[in-house]
N, C-alpha and C positions, 0 to 999 in steps of 0.2 A: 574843627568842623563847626560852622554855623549852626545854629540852634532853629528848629524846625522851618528849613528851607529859607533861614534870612526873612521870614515874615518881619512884618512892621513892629511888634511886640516882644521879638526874638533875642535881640541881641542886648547886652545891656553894658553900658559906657565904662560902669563901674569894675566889672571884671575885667574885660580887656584892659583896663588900666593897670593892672594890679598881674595881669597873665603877660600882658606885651611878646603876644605871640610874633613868629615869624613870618606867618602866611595864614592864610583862613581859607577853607575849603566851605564852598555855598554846593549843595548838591540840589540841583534843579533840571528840571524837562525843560526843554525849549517850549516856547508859546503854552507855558503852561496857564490854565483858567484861572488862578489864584494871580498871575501877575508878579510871580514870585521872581527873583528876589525884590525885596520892596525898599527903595530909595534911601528910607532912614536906616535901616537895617546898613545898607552898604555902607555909608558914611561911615557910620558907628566903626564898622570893618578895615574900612579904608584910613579912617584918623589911626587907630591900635593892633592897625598889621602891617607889616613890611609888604606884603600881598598879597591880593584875593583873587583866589582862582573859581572856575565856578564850573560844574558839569556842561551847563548848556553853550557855554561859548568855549571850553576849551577842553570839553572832551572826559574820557574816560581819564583815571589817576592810578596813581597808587606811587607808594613811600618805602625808599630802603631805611630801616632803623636801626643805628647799633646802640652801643651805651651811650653816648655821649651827640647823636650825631641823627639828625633828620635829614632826610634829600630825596626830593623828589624826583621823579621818574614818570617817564610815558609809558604807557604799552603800545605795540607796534604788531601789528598785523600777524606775526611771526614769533609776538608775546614774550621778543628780546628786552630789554630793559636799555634806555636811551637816559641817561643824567643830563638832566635840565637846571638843575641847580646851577 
């Protein structure tokens, strides 16, 4: 999860380097007043994540977890679970 809203100040080069997640979650309102997510922030996300997903262009989330194993998932109108992974 991005660190408040992917602001310009947010994110920092040096963990993600050190974390080398698989995806980044930006949780954002659409047209939101702050202008969030902010440009350097993304970079940052985008050089040290496999991919970034973000509330306002792709919706609600959520993550099946087991021991060993992340995968994400849509919810679906009907709040079945769709593997997008």
């Amino acid at each position: 999860m991005a660190a408040h809203h992917a602001a310009a100040d947010s994110t920092a080069a040096v963990f993600l380097s050190v974390l080398h997640p698989k995806f980044s979650i930006v949780s954002v309102g659409k047209d939101n007043p702050y202008d969030y997510p902010a440009a350097d922030a993304l970079g940052v996300l985008k050089k040290y994540s496999g991919t970034v997903l973000r509330t306002d262009r792709d919706g609600e989330m959520c993550f099946v977890l087991d021991a060993k194993l992340v995968i994400p998932c849509k919810v679906l109108p009907d709040e079945s679970l769709l593997d997008v992974g």
